[in-house]
C-alpha positions in Angstrom: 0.0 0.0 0.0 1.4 3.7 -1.1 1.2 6.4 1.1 0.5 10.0 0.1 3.5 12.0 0.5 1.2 13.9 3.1 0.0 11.2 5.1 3.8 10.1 5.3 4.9 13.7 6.9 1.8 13.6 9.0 2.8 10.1 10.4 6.5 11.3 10.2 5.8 14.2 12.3 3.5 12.2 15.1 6.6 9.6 15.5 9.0 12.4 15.7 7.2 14.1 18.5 6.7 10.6 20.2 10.8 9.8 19.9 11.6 13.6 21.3 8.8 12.7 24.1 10.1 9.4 24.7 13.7 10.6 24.9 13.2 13.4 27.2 11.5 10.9 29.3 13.6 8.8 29.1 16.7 11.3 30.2 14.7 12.2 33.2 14.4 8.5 34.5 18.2 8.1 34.4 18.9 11.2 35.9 16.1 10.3 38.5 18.1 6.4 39.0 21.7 8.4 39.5 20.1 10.2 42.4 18.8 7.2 43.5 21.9 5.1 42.9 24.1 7.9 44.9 21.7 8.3 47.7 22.3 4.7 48.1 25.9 4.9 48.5 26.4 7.8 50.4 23.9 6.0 53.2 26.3 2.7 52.3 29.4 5.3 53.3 27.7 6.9 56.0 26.8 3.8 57.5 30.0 2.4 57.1 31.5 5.7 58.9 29.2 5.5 61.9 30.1 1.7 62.2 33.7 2.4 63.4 32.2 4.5 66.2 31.7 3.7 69.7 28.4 3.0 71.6 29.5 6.1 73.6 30.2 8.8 71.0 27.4 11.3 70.6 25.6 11.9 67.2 23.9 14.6 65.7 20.8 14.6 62.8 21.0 17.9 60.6 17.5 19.3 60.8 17.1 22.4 58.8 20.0 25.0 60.3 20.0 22.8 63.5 21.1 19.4 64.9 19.3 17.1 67.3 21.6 14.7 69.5 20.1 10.7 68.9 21.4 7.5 70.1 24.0 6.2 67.1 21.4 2.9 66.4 18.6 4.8 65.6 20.8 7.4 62.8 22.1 3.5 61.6 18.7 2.2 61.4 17.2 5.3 59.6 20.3 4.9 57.4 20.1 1.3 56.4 15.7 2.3 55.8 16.6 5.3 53.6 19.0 3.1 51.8 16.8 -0.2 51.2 14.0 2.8 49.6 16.7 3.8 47.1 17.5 0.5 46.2 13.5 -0.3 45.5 13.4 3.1 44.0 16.5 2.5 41.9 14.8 -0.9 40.8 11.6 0.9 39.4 13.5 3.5 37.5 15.8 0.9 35.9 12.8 -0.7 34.8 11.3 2.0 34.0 14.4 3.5 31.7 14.4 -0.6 30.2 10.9 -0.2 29.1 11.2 3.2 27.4 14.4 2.1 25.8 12.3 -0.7 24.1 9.5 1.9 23.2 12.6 4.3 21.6 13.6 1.5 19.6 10.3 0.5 18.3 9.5 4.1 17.5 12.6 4.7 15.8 12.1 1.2 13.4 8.6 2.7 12.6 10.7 5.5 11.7 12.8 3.5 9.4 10.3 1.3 8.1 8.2 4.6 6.9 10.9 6.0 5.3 11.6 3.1 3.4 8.3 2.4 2.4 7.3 6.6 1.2 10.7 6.1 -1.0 9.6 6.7 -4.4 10.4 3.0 -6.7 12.2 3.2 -9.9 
């Protein structure tokens, strides 16, 4: 079946607009799984920090402009919980990012496929 040339731009245009949608999309989901990804590992650091401390040494939780003295488990504990969300968060986004990956690639093989098929025959 032939397309008119302006049903082809028409079409053209609609999966141009959904690869600059998808793409910008898909920029802000990885940019959304690095935060995630490096609030992970500065919990993973912090963590790792406050385990060479004693049971006696007094810790602080930034709150706004101020700090609150708290016992050293319960900074650890809120630690390890804010970590274990990233993680799940991170897992979303990566499958999030996978999936409009796949949509980018079948948009862009539409693409292709149109092209080819509104070349003019000789």
């Amino acid at each position: 079946m032939a397309m008119t040339p302006e049903l082809a731009q028409r079409v053209l245009q609609e999966i141009q607009d959904k690869m600059v949608e998808t793409s910008r999309q898909l920029g802000m989901v990885r940019g959304q799984l690095q935060a995630r990804e490096r609030e992970k590992r500065v919990c993973e650091l912090t963590v790792k920090e406050l385990g060479s401390l004693g049971e006696g040494v007094a810790a602080y939780r930034a709150v706004g402009k101020m700090f609150i003295q708290e016992p050293l488990t319960g900074l650890v504990k809120e630690l390890e919980t804010r970590k274990s969300d990233s993680e799940r968060e991170a897992k979303n986004f990566e499958r999030a990012a996978s999936k409009l990956e796949r949509d980018l690639n079948e948009t862009q093989n539409t693409w292709k496929e149109i092209m080819h098929r509104a070349q003019p025959t000789e």
